[in-house]
C-alpha positions as CSV (number, residue, x, y, z in Angstrom):
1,X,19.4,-6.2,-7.1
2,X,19.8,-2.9,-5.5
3,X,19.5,-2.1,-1.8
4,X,18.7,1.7,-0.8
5,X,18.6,3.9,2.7
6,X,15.9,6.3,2.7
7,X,15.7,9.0,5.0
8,X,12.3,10.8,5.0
9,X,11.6,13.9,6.9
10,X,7.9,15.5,7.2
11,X,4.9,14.3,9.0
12,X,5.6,11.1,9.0
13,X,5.4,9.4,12.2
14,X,1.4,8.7,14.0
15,X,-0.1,9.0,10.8
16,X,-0.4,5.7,9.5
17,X,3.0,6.2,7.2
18,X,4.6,2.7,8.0
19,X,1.9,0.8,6.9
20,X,0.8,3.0,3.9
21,X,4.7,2.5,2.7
22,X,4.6,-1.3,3.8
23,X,1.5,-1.6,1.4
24,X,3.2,0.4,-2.0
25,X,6.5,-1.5,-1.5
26,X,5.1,-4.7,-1.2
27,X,3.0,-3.9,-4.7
28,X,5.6,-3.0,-6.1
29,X,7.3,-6.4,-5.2
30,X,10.4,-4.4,-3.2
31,X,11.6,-6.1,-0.5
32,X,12.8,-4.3,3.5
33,X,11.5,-2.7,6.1
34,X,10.2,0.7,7.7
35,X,11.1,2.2,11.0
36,X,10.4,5.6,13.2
37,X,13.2,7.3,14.0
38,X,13.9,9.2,17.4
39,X,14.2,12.5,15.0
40,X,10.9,12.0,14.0
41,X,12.3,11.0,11.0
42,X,11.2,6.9,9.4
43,X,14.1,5.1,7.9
44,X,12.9,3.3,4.9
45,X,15.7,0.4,3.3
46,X,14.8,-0.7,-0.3
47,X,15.9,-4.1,-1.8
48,X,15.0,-4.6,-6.0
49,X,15.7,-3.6,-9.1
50,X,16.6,-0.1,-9.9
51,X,13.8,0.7,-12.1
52,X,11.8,-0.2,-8.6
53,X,13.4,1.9,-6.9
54,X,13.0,4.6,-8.7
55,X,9.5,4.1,-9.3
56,X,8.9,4.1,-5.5
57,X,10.6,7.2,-4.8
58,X,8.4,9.0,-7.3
59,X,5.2,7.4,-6.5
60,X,5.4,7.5,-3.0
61,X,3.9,10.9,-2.2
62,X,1.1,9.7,-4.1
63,X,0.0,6.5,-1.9
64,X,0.4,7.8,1.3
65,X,-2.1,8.3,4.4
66,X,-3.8,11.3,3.9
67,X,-2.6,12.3,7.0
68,X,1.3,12.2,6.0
69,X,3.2,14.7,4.1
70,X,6.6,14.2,3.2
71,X,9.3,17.4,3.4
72,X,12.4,15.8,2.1
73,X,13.8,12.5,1.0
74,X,17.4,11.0,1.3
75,X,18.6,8.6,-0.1
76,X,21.9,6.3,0.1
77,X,23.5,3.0,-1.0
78,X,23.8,0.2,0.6
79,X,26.3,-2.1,-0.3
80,X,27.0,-5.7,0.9
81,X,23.6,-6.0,2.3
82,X,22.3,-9.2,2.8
83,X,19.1,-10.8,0.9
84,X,16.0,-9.5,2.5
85,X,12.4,-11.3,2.2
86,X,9.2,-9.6,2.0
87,X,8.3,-5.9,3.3
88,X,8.5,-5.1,7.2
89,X,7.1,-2.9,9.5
90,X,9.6,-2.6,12.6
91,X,9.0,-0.9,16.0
């Protein structure tokens, strides 16, 4: 198991984003959560495999609102995390 930070930049925030994330990651049985940031920015963290991961990364454009756009995508590790269940939306 492999826990990830994603930091993604774009027009992501009022266009339905969260949820369209909330719905991939949970098909693609990741676990986490999805938050607005006050940069406009969401914070995305990522618990699974690494093949899951990787998969969601280079998916994601591609099961978004039509709405959203994404400019750039950053990632980092997260180490010692703690087991999360299931896919979250926070506010």
């Amino acid at each position: 198991m492999e826990t990830v930070k994603l930091t993604i930049h774009g027009r992501v925030q009022g266009v339905g984003f969260r949820w369209s994330v909330q719905t991939f990651a949970t098909a693609l049985k990741l676990n986490g959560d999805v938050a607005n940031n006050a940069d406009g920015s969401v914070t995305i963290h990522l618990q699974g495999t690494p093949e899951q991961i990787t998969t969601f990364k280079a998916k994601l454009p591609h099961h978004l609102s039509p709405f959203a756009k994404i400019t750039e995508i950053t990632q980092e590790i997260s180490s010692n995390s703690p087991k999360m269940a299931d896919f979250h939306v926070l506010y």
